[in-house]
SETI-605777 format. One record per residue: residue in three letters; x, y, z of N, C-alpha, C in turn. Coordinates in steps of 0.001 Angstrom, whole numbers, plus 500000, padded with zeros to 6 digits. Atoms other than C-alpha are relative to their C-alpha. Layout:
ALAXYZXYZXYZ...
***
This chain:
UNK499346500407501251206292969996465504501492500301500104UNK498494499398500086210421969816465030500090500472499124UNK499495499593500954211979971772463525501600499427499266UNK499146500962500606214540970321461082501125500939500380UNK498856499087500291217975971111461956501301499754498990UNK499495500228501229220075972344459253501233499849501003UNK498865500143499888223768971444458795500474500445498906UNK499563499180501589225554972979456109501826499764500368UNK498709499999500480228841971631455055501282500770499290UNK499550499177500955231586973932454168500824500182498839UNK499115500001500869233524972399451915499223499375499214UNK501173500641501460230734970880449792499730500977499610UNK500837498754500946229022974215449472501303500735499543UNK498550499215500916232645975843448259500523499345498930UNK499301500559501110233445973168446304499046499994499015UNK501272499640500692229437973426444542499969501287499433UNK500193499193501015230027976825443954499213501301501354UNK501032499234499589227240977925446536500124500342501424UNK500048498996498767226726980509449516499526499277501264UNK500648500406499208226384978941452326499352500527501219UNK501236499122499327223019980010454330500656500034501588UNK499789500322498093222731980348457978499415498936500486UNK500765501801499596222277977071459812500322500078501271UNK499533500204498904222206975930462855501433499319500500UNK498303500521500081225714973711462811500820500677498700UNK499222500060501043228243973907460868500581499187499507UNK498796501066500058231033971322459612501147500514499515UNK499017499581500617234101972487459076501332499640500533UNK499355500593500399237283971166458198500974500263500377UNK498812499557499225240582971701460309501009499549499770UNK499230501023500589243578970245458488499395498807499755UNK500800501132500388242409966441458212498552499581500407UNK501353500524499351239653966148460858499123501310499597UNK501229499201499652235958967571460883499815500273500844UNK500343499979498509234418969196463280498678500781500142UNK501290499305499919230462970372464112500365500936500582UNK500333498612499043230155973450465548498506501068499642UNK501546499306499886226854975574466566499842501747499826UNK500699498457500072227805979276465474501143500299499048UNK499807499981501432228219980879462367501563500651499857UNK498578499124499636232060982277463102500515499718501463UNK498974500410498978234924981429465580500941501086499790UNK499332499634500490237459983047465834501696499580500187UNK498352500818500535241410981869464973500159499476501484UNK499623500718498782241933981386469140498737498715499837UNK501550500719499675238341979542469033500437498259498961UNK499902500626501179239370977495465677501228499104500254UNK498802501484499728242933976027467226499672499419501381UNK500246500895498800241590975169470343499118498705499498UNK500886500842500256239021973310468874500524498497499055UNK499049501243500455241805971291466815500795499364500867UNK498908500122498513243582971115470276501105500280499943UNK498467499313500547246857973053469052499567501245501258UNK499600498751498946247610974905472292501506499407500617UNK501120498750500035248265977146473257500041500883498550UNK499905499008501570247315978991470344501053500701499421UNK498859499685500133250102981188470452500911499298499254UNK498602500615500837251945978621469219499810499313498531UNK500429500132501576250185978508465687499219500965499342UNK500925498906500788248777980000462973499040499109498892UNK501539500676500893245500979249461180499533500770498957UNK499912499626500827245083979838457929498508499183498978UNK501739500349500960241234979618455619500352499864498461UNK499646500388501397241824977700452625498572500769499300UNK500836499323500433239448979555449967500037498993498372UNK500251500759501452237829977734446588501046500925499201UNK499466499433501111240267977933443884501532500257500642UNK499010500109499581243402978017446096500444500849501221UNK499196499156499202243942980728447968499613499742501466UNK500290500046498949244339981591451375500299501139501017UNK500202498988499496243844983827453979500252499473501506UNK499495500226498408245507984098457870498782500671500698UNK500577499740499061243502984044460475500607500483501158UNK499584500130498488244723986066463881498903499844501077UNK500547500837498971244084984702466674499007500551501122UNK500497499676499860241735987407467713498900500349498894UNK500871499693500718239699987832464585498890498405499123UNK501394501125500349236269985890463360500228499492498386UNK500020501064501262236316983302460584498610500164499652UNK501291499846500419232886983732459096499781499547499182UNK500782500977500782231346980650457951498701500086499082UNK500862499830501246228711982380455507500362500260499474UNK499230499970501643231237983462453432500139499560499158UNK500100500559501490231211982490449843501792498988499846UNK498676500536499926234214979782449436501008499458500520UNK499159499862498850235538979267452815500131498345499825UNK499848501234500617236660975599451783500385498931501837UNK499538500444499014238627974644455156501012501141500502UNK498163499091499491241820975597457299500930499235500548UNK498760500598499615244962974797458084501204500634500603UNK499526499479498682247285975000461071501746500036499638UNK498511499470500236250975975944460899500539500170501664UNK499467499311498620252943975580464234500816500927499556UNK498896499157500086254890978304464674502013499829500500UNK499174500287499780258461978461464699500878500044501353UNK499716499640498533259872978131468573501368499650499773UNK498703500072499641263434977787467837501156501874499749UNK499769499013499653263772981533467463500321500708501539UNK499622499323499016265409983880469950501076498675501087
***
């Protein structure tokens, strides 16, 4: 027998209100494009590669949250897609005309 595999959208269930479970994919939302992914947290290097903004270093990724806010991701720490709210994110090159 298959088993059904879930997908759990993260900006439907943030914009609904509701917690989203553990699933096998994910969908989540990277400035304009989508993107599946198979585990429940990335983390900020994991999250701009996957938008193809390299090398990482040279941005910052930032977790839009229901209701407005937002929260920086560095580029060593986990985004954790069961969190209550986690709406999308959005990429910020960084500024290279310093120094």
């Amino acid at each position: 027998m298959d088993k059904k595999e879930i997908l759990v959208d993260l900006e439907e269930y943030a914009k609904a209100g509701k917690i989203p479970p553990h699933a096998d994919r994910y969908r989540i939302k990277i400035d304009k494009e989508k993107y599946e992914v198979e585990a429940p947290a990335l983390t900020g290097r994991q999250l701009l590669e996957l938008a193809g903004k390299t090398p990482p270093e040279n941005f910052m990724i930032h977790q839009k949250l229901k209701g407005g806010a937002t929260k920086k991701i560095e580029l060593d720490m986990l985004a954790d897609f069961t969190e209550p709210g986690v709406e999308r994110f959005m990429t910020i090159p960084l500024d290279q005309t310093e120094g």
